[in-house]
N, C-alpha and C positions, 0 to 999 in steps of 0.2 A: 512401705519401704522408705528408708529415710533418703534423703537428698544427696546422701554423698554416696551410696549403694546403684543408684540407676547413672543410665548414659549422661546426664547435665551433673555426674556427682563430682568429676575432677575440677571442673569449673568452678560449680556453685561451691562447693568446700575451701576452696584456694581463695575465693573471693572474699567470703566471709573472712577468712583470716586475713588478707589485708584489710578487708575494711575495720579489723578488731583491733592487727597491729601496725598498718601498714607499711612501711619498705623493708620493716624485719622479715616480714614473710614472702617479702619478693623473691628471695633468692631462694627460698622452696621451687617457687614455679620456672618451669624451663622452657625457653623457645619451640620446642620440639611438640611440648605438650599443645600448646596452641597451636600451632599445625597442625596435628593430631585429627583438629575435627575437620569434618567438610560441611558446606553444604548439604541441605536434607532432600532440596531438587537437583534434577540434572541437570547436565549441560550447562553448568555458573561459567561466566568465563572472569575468572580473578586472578589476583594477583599470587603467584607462591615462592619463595625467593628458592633458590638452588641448596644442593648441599652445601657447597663451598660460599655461600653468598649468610648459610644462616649465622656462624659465629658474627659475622659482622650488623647483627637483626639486633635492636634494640627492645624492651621490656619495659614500659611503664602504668605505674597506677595513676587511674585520673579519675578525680573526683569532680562532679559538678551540681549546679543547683537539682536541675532532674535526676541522679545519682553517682553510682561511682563504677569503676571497674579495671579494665586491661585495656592497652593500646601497645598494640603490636607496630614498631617501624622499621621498615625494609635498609638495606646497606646504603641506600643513597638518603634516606630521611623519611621516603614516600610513605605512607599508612599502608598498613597491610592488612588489620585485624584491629578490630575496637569490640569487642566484649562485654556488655554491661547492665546494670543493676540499674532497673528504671523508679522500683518502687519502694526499694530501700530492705530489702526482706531478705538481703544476704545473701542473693539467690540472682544467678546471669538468666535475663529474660529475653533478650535480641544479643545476638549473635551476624556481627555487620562484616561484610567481606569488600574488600578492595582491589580497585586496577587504577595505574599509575596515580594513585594520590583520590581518586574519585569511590565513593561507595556505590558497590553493582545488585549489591544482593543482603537480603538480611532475612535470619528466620528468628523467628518471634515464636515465644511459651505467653501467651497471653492472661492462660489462666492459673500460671503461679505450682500446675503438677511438674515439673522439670519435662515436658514432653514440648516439643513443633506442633503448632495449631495453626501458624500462619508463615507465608514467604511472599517477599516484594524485591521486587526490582528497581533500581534506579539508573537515572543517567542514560551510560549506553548498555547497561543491559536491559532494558526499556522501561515499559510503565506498568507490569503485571501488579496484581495483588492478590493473592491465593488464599483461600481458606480450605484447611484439614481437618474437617470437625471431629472425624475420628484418630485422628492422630496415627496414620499409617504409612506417613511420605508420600501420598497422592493427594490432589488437590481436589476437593470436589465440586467446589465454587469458584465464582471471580467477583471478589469484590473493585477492584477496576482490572479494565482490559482494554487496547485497543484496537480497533478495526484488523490494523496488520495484525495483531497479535494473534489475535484470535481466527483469522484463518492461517497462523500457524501452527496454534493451539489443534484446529480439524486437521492438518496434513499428520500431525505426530498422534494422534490418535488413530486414522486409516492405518498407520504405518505399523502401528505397533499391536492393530485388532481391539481397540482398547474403548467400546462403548461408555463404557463412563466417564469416561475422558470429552469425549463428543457432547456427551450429555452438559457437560460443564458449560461449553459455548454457544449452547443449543437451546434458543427459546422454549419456556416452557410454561404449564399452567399459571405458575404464580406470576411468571414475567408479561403473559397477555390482561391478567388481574391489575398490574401494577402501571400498565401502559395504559389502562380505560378503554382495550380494544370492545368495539361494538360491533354487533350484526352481521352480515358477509364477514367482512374483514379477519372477524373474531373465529367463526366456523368454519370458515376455510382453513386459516391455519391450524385451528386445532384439529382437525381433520388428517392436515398434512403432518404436524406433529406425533401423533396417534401411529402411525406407521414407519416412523424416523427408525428405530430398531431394526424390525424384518428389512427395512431398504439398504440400512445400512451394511448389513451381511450378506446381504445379495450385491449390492453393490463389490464390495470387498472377493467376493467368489470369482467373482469373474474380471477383476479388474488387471492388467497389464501395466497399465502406467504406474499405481501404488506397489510399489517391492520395500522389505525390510532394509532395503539399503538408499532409499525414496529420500530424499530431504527437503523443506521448503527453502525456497530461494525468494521469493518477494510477493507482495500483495497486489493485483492488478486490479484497476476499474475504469472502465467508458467514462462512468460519471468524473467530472476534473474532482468535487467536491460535493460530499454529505447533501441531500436534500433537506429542507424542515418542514414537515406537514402539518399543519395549522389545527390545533382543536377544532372537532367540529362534532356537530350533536346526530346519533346512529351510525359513529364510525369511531369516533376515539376522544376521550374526554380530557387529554395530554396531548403536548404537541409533541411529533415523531421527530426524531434524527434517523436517516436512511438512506444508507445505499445501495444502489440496484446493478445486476450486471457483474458481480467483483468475481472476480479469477487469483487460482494462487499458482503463482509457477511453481516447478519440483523438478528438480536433479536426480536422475537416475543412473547412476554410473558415468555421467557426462553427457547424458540423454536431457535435453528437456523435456517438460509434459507440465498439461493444462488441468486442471481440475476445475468445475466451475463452479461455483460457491453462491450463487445467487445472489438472492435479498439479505443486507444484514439491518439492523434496529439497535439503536441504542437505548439500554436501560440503567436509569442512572449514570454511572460508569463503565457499566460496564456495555461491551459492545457484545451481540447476538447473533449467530445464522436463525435463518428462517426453514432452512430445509436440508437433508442430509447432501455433503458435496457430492459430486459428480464428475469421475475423471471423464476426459475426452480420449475415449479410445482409438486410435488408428484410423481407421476411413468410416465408423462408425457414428451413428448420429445420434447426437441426445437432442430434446427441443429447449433453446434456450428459453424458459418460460418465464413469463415477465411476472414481477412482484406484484406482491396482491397487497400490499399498504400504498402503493403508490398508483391505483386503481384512479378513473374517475367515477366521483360519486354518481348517484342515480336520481333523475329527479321522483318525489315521493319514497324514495328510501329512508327518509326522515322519521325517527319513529315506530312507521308503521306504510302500507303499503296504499296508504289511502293517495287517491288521485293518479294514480298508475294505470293504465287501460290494461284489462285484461290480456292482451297481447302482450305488450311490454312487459307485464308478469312471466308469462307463459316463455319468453325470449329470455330473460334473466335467467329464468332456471333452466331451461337449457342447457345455455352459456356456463352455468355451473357446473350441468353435471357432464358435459363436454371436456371443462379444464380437468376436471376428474379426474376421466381417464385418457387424460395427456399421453403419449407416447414415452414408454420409458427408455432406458440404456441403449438396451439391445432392440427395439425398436428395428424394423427394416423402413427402407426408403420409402414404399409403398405406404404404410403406415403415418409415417409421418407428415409426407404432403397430402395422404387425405386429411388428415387433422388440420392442417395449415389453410386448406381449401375451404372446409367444414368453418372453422373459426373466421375464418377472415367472410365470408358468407352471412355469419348472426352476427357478425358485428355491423355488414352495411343494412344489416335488418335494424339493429336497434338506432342506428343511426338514422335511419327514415320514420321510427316512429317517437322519437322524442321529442318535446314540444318545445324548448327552447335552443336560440342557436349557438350555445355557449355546451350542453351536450350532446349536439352535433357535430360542432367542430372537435370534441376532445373524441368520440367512438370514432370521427373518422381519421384523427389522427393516429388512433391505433391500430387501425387496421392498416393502412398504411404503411407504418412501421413495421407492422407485422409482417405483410409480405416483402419489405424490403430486405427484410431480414433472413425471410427462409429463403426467395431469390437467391441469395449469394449462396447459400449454403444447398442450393439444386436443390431446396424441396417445394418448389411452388411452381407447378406446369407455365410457362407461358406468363411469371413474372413481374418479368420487364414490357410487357403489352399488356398488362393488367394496371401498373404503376402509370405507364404514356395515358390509357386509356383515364383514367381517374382524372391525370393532371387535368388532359382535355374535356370532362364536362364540369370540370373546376371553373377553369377557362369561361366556358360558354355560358356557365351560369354567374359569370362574374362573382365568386364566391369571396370569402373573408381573404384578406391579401395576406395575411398570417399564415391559413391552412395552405394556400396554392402554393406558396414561398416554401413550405414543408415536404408539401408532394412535388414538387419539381424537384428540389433540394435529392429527396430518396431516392428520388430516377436517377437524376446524376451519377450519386452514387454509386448507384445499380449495376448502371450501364457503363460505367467507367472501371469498374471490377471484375465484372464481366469479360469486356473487352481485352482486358489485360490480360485475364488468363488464357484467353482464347488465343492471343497472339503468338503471332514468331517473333523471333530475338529481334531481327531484323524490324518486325514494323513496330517496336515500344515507343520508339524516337517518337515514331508519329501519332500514335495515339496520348503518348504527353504529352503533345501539339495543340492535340484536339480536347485533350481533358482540361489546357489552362485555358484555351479560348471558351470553352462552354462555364466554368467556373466565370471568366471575364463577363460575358453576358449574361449569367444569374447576378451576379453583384451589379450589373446596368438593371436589370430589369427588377431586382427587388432591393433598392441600397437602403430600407430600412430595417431588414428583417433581419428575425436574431444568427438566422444562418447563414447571412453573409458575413456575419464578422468571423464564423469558421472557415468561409470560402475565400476572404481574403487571405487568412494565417495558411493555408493552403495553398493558395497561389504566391502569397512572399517566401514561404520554405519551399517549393517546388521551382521556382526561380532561383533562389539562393543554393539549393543542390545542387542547380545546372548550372552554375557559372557567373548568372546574372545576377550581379550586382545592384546599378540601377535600378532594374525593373523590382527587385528583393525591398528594395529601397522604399522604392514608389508605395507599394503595397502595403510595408507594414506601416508608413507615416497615414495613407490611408485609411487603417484601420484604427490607427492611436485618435488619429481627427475623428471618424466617425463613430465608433466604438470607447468611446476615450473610459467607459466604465466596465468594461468585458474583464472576463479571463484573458480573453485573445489578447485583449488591447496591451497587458501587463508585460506578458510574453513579447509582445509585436515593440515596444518601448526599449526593452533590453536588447531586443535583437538588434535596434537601431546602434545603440550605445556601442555593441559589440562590434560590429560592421562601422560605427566611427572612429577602432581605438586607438589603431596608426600612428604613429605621431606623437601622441597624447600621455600623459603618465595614467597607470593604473592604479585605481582608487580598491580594494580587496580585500577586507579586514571580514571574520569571524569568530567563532571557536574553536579549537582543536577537538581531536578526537578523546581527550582530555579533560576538555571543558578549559581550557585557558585562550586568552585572548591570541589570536593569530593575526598579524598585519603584513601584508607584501611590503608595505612599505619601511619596515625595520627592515629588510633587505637592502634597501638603496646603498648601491657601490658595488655591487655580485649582477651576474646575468645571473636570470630567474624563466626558469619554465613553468606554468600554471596549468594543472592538467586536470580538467573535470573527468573523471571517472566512475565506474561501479562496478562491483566484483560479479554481474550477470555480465556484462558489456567485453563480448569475444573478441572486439578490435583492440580493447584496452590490453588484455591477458596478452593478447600476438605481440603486442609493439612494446612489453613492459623490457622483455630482454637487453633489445639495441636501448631504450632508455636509461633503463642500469649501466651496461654499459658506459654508456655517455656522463653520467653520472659519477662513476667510479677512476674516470678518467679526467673531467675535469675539475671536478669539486676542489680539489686543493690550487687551483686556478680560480678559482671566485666563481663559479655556474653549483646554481643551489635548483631545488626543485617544492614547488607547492602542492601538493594535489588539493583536488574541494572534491569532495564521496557523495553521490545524489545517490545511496543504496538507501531503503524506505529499513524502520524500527526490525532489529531481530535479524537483521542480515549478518552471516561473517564476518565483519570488517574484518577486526584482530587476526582472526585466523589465516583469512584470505593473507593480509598483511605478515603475521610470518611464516607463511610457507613462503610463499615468494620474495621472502628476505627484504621488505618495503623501507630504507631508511630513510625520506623525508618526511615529513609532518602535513597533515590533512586539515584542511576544515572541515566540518559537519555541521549540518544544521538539516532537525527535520523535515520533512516534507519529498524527498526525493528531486525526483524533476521538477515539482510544485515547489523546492524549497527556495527561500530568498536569494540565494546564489545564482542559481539556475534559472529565474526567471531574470534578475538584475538584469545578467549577459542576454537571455533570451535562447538557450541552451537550446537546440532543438533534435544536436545528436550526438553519441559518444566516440571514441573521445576527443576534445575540444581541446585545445592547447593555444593557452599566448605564450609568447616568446618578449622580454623585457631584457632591457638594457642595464648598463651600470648606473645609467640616469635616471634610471625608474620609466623609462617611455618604453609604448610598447611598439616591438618591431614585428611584431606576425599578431594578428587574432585569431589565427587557424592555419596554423604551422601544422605540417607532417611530421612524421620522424624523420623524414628524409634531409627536411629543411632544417631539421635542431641539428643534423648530423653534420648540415652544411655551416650554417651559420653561429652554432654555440663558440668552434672551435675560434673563429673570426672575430666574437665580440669580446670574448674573455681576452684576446689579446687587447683591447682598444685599454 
């Protein structure tokens, strides 16, 4: 078939003749016909100008050193459409799509048949990069992906029945090949990969949280950031990137719901699941099972099995064929805390027969966690007197000041979860009473362990919820002094800044939603409301109305508004933003809650609003709406 006969023939033909005659044959081509195409994936979110907006849409050819082609510009100037000839063969091979002035999306004919073999994402429609080797408008690869992506990549596959789809994001033979997985590590997973299909449809059969009208809303995970696991010889001959733990939240009609997504792995670029997801149905229990790359090693696993006592052997396999047959979906209670029982039992076995005390401390660490873990979630008889019980011959054997810091740490936890739920309304007062004073004396009695820099951010956000200032204060300088290199520490610095801002001008520059520079302080002479948000964040949605409001009423009075968007890669902004008719300007910047914004201030809940003067100083750093309502009208007068 010749090039001007198939779907790229309107293109590729028009092209050639400008490149033959150029601007003679511009006025063959019409606005309309560039429009024409789409996008070969779904869900692009680009630019398309209106009926009445195209007469005023521009048409030009643009040639450059890489090649030549079309550049479509929208009634205000902004790029709409760039079309073009990379290799010179007369022939459109990327096809680039636009939102306000920024490229989102581009599909690519790589190999020169006028057909889609590839599609990428930029900006803010993220970082995918897709390969179609058969050329069918489905992707059957990723050559990059990341992390969020890719448990959105599993939500829209559950949603739509779509195993191939799964398969895309889903570790597999060549990807454990390509990582140097070895030994356990390696058979485990292919093990658990090997059954990724039947679980998948069973999953899917009986699931209520996934519905065809199911959407993903964001990437969650325990871990603040990616593990890296170090090469090492009978476990992996590359070092791992790894997270453990990640959750995707999903919309269901206005319903949220949990899916848990486990272990992921990055390969190459692109990011991995390790196991088919798992929604969290109803009052039903799945066991969250802990990743098997972030294992600790075995001493004599090295190689081969030599210097292992036969017991130790005997205990590992076990322990293997135990995880086996973990508890699945639909699992009952019964079920699952014998497994929790069962498990957390060979592990204080391996942990008494190991020879050194470095895999001691890690099998007793996880066992540990383990039951801290099904404790809260009622699958472990008698728990929290199994967690006291530990601490204390921690205690009495004067053990590593690191593990006892951990098993006290998990009790806390435990028992202050616990407690809560157990409460009436009435006594929460006092068990926050009793949860900062025990936090207070874990950070006296362990103030160098890695867990009290979480116990302090704990006790300064749990002070700063209630009122307390001061004490909010005390805590997080605390932690910046002792912790000065933590996560916590970054967070607890910002938080200080925020809690000083009173007074002070606001210093607030980033990128828009755009990617163009955004500065509070080109505002200076307007009152200014700065509002951290996120289109999950239900306080935000309730209080956007009176915002508007306020907005619509004072604006031509000098009161402007900022928002800054902590939503993570792949979230609605745009959309969210015009349903709800959003006209002031955002910053963005990756990372969500983790990102530069939100740690600066030290964000710890949504939504967040300062309140600025015509002088650039700020007059609230945690203004309500009640307070813009009071005091906007008051400043714009000054």
């Amino acid at each position: 078939m010749s090039r001007c006969g198939n779907k790229l023939g309107l293109v590729a033909c028009a092209l050639a003749s400008l490149v033959v005659c150029g601007q003679s044959a511009l006025a063959q081509v019409k606005v309309d016909s560039v429009l024409a195409y789409r996008p070969t994936q779904p869900d692009v979110d680009y630019e398309t100008p209106t009926a009445a907006e195209i007469p005023q849409c521009k048409l030009e050819v643009e040639r450059t050193d890489a090649g030549s082609g079309w550049v479509l510009y929208g009634p205000n100037g902004q790029l709409l459409r760039r079309f073009m000839d990379t290799n010179g063969d007369r022939g459109v091979d990327e096809f680039r799509y636009y939102k306000h002035g920024l490229e989102v999306y581009r599909d690519i004919d790589s190999n020169g048949n006028n057909e889609i073999d590839q599609s990428r994402w930029f900006t803010t429609g993220g970082t995918r990069w897709g390969i179609d080797q058969d050329e069918d408008k489905k992707i059957e690869s990723w050559k990059m992906i990341s992390a969020e992506e890719a448990t959105r990549e599993a939500i829209l596959a559950m949603v739509n029945r779509d195993e191939k789809r799964l398969a895309a994001v889903l570790l597999n033979a060549e990807d454990v090949k390509q990582l140097g997985l070895q030994g356990d590590a390696a058979a485990k997973l292919a093990a658990k990969l090997k059954e990724a299909g039947p679980k998948f449809r069973t999953v899917l059969t009986s699931s209520k949280v996934i519905q065809p009208q199911t959407t993903w809303v964001r990437f969650d995970c325990s871990m603040l950031m990616p593990n890296l696991i170090p090469a090492e010889n009978g476990k992996t001959k590359t070092d791992l990137l790894v997270y453990e733990n990640v959750m995707a939240i999903v919309d269901t009609a206005g319903t949220n719901g949990f899916v848990q997504i486990g272990e992921m792995v990055r390969v190459g670029q692109t990011w991995k699941l390790t196991q088919v997801p798992q929604p969290l149905e109803g009052k039903s229990f799945e066991l969250a099972e802990g990743g098997i790359l972030l294992q600790p090693s075995i001493a004599g696993a090295v190689g081969s099995a030599e210097g292992m006592s036969n017991k130790m052997k005997l205990l590992i396999d076990q322990l293997g064929d135990l995880d086996a047959k973990a508890p699945q979906a639909q699992a009952t209670l019964e079920e699952i805390t014998k497994y929790n029982v069962a498990r957390a039992q060979m592990l204080a076995l391996l942990a008494e027969e190991v020879t050194t005390e470095e895999e001691k401390i890690n099998w007793q660490r996880t066992r540990l966690e383990g039951i801290a873990a099904a404790t809260q979630m009622k699958t472990y008889p008698n728990g929290l007197d199994e967690l006291q019980k530990a601490e204390t011959a921690l205690r009495q054997s004067k053990a590593d000041p690191k593990l006892l810091a951990f098993a006290a740490f998990q009790r806390l936890l435990a028992q202050y979860n616990m407690d809560l739920e157990k409460a009436a309304p009435a006594e929460r007062a006092k068990i926050q009473e009793s949860w900062l004073k025990a936090l207070e004396a874990f950070v006296n009695e362990f103030p160098k362990s890695e867990e009290s820099a979480d116990a302090m951010l704990q006790l300064a956000i749990t002070y700063e919820f209630n009122g307390s200032g001061p004490e909010a204060t005390a805590w997080y300088s605390k932690l910046v002094s002792t912790y000065p290199q933590s996560a916590a520490a970054a967070r607890a610095q910002g938080a200080l800044r925020r809690l000083d801002l009173k007074g002070k001008p606001l210093k607030l520059a980033g990128k828009s939603l755009t990617g163009t520079p955004l500065d509070t302080s080109a505002l200076r002479g307007k009152v200014v409301a700065v509002i951290f948000w996120a289109t999950w964040c239900t306080p935000c949605t309730e209080d956007l109305p009176q915002i508007q409001q306020l907005y619509q009423t004072y604006q031509k009075e000098g009161f402007e508004i900022v928002g800054v968007n902590l939503d993570g890669p792949g979230a609605p902004i745009q959309k969210y933003i015009q349903n709800y008719k959003i006209a002031w300007p955002h910053i963005y910047e990756e990372g969500a809650l983790e990102s530069r914004p939100a740690v600066e201030f030290g964000v710890i809940s949504l939504p967040t609003m300062f309140l600025i003067d015509r002088n650039g100083v700020v007059v609230s750093s945690s203004a309500t709406v009640d307070e813009l309502k009071k005091l906007v009208p008051e400043l714009v007068k000054k």
